[in-house]
FIFI-536842 format. One record per residue (C-alpha): residue number from 1; residue in three letters; z, x negated, y. Coordinates in nm, 2 decimals, always signed. Layout:
# FIFI-536842
{NUM, ala, {Z, X, Y}}
...
//
This chain:
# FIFI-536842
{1, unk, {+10.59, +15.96, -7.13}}
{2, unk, {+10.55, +15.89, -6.77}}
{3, unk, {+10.59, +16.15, -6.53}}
{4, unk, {+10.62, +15.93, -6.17}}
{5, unk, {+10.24, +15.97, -6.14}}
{6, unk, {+10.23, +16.22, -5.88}}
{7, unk, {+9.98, +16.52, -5.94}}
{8, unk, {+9.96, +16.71, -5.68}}
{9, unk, {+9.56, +16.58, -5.59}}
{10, unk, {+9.50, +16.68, -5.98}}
{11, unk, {+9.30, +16.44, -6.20}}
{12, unk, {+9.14, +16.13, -6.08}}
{13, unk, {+8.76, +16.04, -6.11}}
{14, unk, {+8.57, +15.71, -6.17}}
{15, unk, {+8.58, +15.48, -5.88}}
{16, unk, {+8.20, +15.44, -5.90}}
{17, unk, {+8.18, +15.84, -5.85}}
{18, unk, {+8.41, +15.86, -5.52}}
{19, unk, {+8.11, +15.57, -5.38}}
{20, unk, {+7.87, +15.77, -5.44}}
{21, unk, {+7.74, +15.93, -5.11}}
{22, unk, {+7.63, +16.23, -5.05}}
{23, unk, {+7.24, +16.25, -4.99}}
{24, unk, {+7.09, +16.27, -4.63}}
{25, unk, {+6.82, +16.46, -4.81}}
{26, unk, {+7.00, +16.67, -4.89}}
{27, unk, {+7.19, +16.73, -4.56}}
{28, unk, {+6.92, +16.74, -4.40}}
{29, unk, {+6.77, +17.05, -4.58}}
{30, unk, {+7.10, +17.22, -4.53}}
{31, unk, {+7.13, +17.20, -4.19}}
{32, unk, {+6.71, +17.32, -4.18}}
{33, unk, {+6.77, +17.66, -4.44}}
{34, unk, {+7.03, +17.75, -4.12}}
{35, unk, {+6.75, +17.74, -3.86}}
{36, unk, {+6.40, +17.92, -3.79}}
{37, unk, {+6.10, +17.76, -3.66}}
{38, unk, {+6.16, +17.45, -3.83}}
{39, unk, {+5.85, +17.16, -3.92}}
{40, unk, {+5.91, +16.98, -4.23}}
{41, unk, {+5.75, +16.66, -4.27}}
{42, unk, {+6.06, +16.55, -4.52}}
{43, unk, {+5.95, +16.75, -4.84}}
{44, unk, {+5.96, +16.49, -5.16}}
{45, unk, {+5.72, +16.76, -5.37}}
{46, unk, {+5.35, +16.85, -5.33}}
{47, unk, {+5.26, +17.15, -5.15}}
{48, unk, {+4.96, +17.25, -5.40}}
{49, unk, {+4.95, +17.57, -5.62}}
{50, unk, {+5.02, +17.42, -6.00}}
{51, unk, {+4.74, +17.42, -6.18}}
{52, unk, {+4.63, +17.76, -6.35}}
{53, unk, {+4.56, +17.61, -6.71}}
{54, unk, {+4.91, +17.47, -6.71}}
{55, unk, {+5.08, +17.76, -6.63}}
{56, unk, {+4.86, +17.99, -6.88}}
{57, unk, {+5.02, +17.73, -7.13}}
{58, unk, {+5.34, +17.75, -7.03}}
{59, unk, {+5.30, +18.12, -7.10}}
{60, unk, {+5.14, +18.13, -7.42}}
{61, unk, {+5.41, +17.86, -7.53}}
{62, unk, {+5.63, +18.13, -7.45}}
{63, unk, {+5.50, +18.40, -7.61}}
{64, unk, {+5.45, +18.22, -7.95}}
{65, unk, {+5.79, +18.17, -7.95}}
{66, unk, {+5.86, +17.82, -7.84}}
{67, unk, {+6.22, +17.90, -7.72}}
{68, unk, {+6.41, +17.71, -7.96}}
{69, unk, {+6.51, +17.37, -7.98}}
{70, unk, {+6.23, +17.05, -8.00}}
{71, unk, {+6.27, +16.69, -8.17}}
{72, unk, {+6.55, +16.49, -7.96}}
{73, unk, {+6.25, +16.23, -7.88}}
{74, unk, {+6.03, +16.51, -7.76}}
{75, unk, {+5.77, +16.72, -7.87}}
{76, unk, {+5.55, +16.52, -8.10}}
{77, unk, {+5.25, +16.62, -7.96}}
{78, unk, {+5.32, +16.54, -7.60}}
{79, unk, {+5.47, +16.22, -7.66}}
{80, unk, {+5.10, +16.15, -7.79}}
{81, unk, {+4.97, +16.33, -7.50}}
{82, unk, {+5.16, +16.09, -7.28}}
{83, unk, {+5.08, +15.80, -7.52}}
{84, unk, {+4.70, +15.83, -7.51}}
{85, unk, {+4.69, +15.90, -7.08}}
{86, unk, {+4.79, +15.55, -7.06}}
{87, unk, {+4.57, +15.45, -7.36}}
{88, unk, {+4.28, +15.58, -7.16}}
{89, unk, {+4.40, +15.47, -6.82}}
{90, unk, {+4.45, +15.14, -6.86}}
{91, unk, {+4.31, +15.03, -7.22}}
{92, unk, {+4.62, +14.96, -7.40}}
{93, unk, {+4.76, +15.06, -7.72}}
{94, unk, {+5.06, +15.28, -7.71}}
{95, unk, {+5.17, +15.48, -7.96}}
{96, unk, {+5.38, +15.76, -7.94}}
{97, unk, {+5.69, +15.61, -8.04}}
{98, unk, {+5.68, +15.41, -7.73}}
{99, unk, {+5.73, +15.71, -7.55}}
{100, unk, {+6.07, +15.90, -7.47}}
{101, unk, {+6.05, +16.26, -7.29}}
{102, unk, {+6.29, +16.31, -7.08}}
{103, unk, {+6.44, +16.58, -6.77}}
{104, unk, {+6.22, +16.41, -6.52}}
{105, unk, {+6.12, +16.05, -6.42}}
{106, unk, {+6.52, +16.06, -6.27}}
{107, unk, {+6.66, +16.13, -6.61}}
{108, unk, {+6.47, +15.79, -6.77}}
{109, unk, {+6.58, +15.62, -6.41}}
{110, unk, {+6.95, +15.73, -6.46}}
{111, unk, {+6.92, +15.60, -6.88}}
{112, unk, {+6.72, +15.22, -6.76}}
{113, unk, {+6.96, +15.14, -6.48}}
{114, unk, {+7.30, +15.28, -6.75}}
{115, unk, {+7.20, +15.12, -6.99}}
{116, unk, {+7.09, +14.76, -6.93}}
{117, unk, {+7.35, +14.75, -6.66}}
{118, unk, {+7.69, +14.55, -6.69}}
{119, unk, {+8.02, +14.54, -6.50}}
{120, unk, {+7.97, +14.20, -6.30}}
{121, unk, {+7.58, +14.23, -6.35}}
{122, unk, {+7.33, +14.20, -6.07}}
{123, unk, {+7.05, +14.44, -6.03}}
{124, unk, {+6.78, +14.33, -5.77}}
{125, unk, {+6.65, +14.65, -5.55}}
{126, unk, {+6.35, +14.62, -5.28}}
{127, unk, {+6.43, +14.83, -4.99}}
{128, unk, {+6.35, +15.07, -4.86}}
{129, unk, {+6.49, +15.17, -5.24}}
{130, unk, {+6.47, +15.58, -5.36}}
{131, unk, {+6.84, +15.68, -5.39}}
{132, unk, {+6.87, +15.65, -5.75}}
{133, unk, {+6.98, +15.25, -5.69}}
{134, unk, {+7.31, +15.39, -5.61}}
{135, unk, {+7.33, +15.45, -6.00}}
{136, unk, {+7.33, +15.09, -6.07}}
{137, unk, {+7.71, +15.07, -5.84}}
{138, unk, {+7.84, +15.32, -6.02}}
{139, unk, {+7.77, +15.16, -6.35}}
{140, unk, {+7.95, +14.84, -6.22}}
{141, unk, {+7.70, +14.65, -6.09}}
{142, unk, {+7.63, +14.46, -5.74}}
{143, unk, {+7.32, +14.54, -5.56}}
{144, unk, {+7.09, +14.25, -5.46}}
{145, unk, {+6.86, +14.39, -5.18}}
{146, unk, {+6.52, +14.20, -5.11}}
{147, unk, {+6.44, +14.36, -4.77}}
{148, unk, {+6.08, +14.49, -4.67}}
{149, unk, {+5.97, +14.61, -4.32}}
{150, unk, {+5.70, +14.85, -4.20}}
{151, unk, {+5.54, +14.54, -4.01}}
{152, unk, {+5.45, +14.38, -4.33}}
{153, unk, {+5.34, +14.76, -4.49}}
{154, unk, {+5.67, +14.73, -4.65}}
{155, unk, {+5.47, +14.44, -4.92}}
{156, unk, {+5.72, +14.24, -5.08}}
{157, unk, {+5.73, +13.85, -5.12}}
{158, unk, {+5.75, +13.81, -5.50}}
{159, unk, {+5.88, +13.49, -5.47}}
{160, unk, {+6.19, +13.71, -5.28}}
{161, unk, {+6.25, +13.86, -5.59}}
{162, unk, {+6.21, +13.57, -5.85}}
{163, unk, {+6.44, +13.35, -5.63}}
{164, unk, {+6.74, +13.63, -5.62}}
{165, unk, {+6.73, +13.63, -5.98}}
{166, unk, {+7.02, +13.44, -6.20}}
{167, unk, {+7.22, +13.47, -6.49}}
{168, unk, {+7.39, +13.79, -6.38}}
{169, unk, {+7.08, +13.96, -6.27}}
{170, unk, {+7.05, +14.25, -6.57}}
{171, unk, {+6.76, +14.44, -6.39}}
{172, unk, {+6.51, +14.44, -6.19}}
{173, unk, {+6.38, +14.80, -5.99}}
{174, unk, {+6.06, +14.85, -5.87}}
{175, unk, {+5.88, +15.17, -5.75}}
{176, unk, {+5.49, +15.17, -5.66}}
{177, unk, {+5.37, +15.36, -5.53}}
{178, unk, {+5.69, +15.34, -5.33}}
{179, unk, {+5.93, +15.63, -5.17}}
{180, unk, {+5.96, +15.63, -4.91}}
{181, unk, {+5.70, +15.40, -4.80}}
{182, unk, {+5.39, +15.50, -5.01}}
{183, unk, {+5.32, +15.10, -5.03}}
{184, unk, {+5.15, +14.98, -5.36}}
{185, unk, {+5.18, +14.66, -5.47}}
{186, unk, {+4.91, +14.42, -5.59}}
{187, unk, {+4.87, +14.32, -5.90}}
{188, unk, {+4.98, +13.98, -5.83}}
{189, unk, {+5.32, +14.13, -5.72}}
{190, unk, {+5.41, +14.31, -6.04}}
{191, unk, {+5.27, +14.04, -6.26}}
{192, unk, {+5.48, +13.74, -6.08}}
{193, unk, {+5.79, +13.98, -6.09}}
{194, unk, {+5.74, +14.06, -6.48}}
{195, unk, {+5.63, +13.73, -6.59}}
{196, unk, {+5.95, +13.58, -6.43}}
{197, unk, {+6.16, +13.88, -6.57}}
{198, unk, {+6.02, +13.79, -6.90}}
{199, unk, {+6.13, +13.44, -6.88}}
{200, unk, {+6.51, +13.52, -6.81}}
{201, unk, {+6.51, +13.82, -7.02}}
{202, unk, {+6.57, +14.06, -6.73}}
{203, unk, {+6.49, +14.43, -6.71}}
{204, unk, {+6.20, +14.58, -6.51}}
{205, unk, {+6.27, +14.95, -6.46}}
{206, unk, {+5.93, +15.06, -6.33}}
{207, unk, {+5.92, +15.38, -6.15}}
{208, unk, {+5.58, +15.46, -6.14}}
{209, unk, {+5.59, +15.87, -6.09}}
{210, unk, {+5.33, +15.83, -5.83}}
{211, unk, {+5.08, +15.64, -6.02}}
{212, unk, {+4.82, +15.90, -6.00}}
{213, unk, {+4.85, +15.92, -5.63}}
{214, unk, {+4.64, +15.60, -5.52}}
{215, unk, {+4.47, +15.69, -5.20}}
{216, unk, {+4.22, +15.36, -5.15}}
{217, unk, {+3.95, +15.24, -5.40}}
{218, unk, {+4.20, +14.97, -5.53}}
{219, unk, {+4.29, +14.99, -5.91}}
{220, unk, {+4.64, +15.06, -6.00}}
{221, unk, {+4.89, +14.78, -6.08}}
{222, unk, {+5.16, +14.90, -6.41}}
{223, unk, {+5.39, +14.69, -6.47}}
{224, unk, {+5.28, +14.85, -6.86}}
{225, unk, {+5.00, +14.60, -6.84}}
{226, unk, {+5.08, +14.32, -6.57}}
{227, unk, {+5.31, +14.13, -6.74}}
{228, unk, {+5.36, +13.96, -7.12}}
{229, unk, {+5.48, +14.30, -7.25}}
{230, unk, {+5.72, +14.59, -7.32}}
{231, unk, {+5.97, +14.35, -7.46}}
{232, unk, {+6.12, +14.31, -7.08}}
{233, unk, {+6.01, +14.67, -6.94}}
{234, unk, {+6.09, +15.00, -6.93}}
{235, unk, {+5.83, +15.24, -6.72}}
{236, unk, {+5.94, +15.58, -6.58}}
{237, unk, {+5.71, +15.87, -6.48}}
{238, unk, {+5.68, +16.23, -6.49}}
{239, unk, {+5.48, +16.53, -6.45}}
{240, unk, {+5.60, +16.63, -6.07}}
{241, unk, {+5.37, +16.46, -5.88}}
{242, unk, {+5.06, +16.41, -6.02}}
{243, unk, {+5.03, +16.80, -6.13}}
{244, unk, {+5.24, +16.95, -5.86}}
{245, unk, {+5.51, +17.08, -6.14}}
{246, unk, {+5.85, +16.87, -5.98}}
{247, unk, {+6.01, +17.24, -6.10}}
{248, unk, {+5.91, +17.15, -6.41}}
{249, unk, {+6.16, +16.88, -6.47}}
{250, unk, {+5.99, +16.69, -6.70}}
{251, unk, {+5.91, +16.31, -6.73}}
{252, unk, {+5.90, +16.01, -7.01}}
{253, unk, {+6.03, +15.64, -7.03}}
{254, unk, {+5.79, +15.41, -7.23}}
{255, unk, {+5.88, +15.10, -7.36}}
{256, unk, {+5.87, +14.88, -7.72}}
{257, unk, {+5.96, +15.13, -7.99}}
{258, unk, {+6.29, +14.92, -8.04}}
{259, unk, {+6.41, +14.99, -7.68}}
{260, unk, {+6.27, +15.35, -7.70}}
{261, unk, {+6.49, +15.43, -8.00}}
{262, unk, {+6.81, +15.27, -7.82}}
{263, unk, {+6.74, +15.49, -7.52}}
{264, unk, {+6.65, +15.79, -7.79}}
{265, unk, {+7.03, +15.74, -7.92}}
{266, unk, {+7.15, +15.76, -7.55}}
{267, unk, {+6.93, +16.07, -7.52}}
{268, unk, {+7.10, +16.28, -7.76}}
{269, unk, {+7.47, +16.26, -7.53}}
{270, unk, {+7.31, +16.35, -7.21}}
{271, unk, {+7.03, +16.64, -7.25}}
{272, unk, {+7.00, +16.65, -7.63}}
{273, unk, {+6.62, +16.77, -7.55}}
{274, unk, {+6.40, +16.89, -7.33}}
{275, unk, {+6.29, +17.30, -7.25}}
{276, unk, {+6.02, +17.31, -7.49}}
{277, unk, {+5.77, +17.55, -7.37}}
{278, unk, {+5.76, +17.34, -7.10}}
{279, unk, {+5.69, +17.07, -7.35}}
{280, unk, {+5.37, +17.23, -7.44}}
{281, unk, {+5.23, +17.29, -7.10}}
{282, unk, {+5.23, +16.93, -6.99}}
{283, unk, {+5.04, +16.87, -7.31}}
{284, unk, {+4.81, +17.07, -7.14}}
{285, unk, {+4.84, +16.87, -6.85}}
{286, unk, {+4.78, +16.53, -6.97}}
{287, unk, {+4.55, +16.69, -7.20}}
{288, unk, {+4.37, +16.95, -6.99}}
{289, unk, {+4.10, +16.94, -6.71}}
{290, unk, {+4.20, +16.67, -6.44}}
{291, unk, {+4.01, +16.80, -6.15}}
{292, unk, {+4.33, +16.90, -6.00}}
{293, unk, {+4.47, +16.54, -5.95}}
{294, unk, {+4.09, +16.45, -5.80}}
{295, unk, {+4.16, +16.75, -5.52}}
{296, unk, {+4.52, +16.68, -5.44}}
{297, unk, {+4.42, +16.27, -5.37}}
{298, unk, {+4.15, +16.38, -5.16}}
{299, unk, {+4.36, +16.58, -4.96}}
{300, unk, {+4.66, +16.34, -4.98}}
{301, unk, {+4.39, +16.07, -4.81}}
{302, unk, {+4.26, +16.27, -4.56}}
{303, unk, {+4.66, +16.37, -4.46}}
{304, unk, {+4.75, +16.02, -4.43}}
{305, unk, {+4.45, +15.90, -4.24}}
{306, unk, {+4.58, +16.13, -3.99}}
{307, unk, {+4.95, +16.09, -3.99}}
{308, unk, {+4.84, +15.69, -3.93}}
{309, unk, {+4.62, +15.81, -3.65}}
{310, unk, {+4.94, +16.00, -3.50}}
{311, unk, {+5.14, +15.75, -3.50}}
{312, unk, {+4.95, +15.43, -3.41}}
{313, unk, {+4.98, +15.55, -3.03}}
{314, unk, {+5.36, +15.60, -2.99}}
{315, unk, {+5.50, +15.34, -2.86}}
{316, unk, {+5.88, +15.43, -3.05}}
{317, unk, {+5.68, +15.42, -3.37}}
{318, unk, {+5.58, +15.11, -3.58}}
{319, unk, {+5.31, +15.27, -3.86}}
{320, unk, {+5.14, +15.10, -4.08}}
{321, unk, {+4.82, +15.23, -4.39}}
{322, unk, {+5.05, +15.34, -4.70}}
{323, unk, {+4.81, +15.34, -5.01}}
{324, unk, {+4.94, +15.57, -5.23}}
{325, unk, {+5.24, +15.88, -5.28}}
{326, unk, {+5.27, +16.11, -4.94}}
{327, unk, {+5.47, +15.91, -4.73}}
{328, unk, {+5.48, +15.70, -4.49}}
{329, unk, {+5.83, +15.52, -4.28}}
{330, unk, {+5.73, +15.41, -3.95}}
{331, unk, {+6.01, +15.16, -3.81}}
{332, unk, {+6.19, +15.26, -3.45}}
{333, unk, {+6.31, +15.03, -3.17}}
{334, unk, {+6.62, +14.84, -3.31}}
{335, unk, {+6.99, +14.99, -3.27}}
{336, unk, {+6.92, +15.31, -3.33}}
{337, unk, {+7.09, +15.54, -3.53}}
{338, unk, {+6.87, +15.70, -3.80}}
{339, unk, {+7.06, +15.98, -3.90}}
{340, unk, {+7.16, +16.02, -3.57}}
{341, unk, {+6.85, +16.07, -3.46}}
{342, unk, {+6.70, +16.27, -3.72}}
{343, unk, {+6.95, +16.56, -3.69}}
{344, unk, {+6.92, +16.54, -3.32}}
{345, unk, {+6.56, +16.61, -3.36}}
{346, unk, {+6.58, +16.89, -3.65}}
{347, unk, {+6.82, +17.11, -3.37}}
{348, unk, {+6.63, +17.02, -3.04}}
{349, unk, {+6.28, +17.01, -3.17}}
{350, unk, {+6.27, +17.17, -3.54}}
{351, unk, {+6.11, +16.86, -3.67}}
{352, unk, {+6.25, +16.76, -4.04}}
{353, unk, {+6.24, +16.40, -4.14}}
{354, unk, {+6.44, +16.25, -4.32}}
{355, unk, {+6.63, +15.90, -4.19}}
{356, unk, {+6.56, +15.59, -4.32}}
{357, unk, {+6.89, +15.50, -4.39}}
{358, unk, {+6.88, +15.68, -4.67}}
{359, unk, {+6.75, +15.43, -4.81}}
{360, unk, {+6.91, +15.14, -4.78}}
{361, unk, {+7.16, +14.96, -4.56}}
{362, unk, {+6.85, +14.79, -4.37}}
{363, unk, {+6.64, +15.09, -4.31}}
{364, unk, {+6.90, +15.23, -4.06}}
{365, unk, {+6.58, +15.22, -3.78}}
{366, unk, {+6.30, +15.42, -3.94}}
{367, unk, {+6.22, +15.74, -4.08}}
{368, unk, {+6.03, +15.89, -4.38}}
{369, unk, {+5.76, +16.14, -4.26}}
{370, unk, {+5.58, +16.32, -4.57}}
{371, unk, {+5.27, +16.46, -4.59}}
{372, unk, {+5.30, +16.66, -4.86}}
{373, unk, {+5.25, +16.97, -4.58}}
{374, unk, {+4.96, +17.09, -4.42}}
{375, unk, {+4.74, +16.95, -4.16}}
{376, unk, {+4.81, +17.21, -3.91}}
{377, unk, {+5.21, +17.16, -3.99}}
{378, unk, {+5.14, +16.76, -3.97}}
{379, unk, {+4.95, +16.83, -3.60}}
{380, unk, {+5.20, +17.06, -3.47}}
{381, unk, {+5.50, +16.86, -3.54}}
{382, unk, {+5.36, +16.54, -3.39}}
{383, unk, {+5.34, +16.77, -3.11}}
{384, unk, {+5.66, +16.79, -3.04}}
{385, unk, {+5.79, +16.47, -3.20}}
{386, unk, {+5.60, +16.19, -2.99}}
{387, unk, {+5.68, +16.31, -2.67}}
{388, unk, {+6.04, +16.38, -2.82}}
{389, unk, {+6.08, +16.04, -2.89}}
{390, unk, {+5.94, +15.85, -2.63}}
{391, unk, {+6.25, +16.02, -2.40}}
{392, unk, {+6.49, +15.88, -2.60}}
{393, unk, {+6.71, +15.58, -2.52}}
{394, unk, {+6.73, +15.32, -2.83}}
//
């Protein structure tokens, strides 16, 4: 036995775990729940009451004694529920075995990026990327960034994308409507980036949790229907966004029934299955009256047409129209310090936002406002961020 190893620091974790960084989101709340007076434009989470025939569901699931265990796939009947939105969004044909429920859109992230990646694998991002890219280092993988910019609306270059791909790429993420830029890609962009995907039997891992969110008279670009198949994609979504129930912690991955029962397997050794009474209230959900989604876009547009207002004038500030989610990342002068900056604000000013480098090594010069607050919170806290800003030295 060998006992030179020196234990005194205890056991030792995976090397992919000790790069993990901590999140600025999360810092940034922290260092906000210690102050008073404090504007948040850096909530990830609608502000709107859920809706009342969910919650009435929830309740009765409850009562009727739906505390036990569900199928490891999910509840049968959401996993038509979530079958037959799309069916009747976009025209297609799922069934429900192309569907997976799982803890949140995260959860069928965390499975699609695990699972298709391998150790000496590529997997392309487009930044600004949501933080869940870091999942792809730890499972071995190098990061290819294709880099967006709020001069360009954060719009990606397909050809970008198709030209960083080779024989080590193993997947391929995209997220529109995006966080933290609220961009939404044409269909031209998803179907050039599946198409090619297709060809070199790449994964698309689609994160699509804001799909409902679509803030101009433009139809809605899944990659479920944009390119040749499921064969080469695997869609994530949830109920968080579009029904204001992020608490809720439920979501789905859909994909070919093949790929569906790999991810099932993988299932089983993570969350084994989902809190079923919550299972039955999203069937009410998808199922239910959708007036609520109507109301919360409305609002959403009239927020953003604002926020873009606000910040066209500044002269720190480069905005640009986001057209879908509740955010929006207006660029800064180069060489500042985004993290920096944003904390600096939060304890002079009581302003939340969260930095831009939080998402990605070449968003170190922006910052993600959301609008996922009232108008009189979005009014007051330009208040005292423009002129804020325009003192400071970059």
């Amino acid at each position: 036995m060998n006992t030179t190893r020196d234990r005194s620091a205890g056991f030792e974790w995976a090397p992919g775990l000790g790069r993990l960084p901590f999140s600025p989101i999360r810092t940034m709340f922290n260092a906000a729940s210690t102050m008073k007076d404090v504007l948040h434009l850096s909530i990830g989470q609608p502000d709107f009451a859920a809706p009342g025939h969910v919650i009435e569901a929830h309740i009765k699931a409850l009562r009727d004694g739906h505390t036990g265990y569900a199928l490891d796939a999910g509840l049968p009947e959401l996993r038509e529920a979530v079958a037959g939105t799309y069916n009747g969004l976009y025209g297609i044909g799922l069934e429900p075995e192309n569907v997976l429920i799982t803890t949140g859109c995260c959860q069928a992230m965390f499975m699609a990026l695990t699972g298709t990646v391998k150790p000496g694998g590529e997997v392309i991002v487009i930044e600004p990327v949501m933080t869940l890219a870091h999942i792809a280092s730890l499972a071995g993988a190098k990061v290819v960034r294709i880099v967006t910019t709020a001069a360009q609306g954060y719009q990606v270059d397909p050809q970008e994308v198709i030209d960083a791909m080779n024989d080590r790429t193993c997947a391929i993420m995209v997220n529109s409507p995006g966080n933290p830029t609220g961009a939404v890609y044409p269909a031209s962009t998803i179907e050039a980036i599946c198409d090619a995907a297709a060809e070199r039997g790449i994964c698309v891992v689609s994160d699509e949790v804001y799909d409902r969110l679509i803030l101009d008279d433009e139809p809605y670009a899944s990659a479920l229907v944009q390119g040749p198949g499921l064969d080469n994609v695997i869609m994530s979504s949830s109920v968080s966004k579009s029904y204001s129930l992020a608490g809720f912690r439920l979501g789905w991955a859909i994909s070919t029934k093949e790929h569906i029962e790999t991810l099932q397997r993988y299932h089983m050794y993570i969350s084994t299955c989902e809190n079923t009474a919550t299972q039955w209230a999203c069937v009410a959900a998808l199922e239910g009256d959708q007036s609520c989604v109507g109301e919360m876009v409305a609002e959403y547009r009239r927020r953003r047409d604002r926020v873009v207002e606000l910040i066209e004038p500044s002269a720190e500030m480069t905005g640009y129209r986001p057209g879908g989610a509740f955010f929006v990342t207006p660029s800064l002068p180069a060489g500042g310090d985004s993290f920096d900056l944003a904390m600096r604000m939060l304890k002079e000013i009581g302003v939340c936002t969260i930095p831009g480098s939080t998402f990605g090594e070449s968003c170190g010069n922006s910052l993600r406002i959301s609008y996922s607050t009232s108008l009189e919170v979005i009014e007051a806290a330009f208040e005292r961020m423009v002129p804020w800003l325009s003192e400071q030295s970059f």
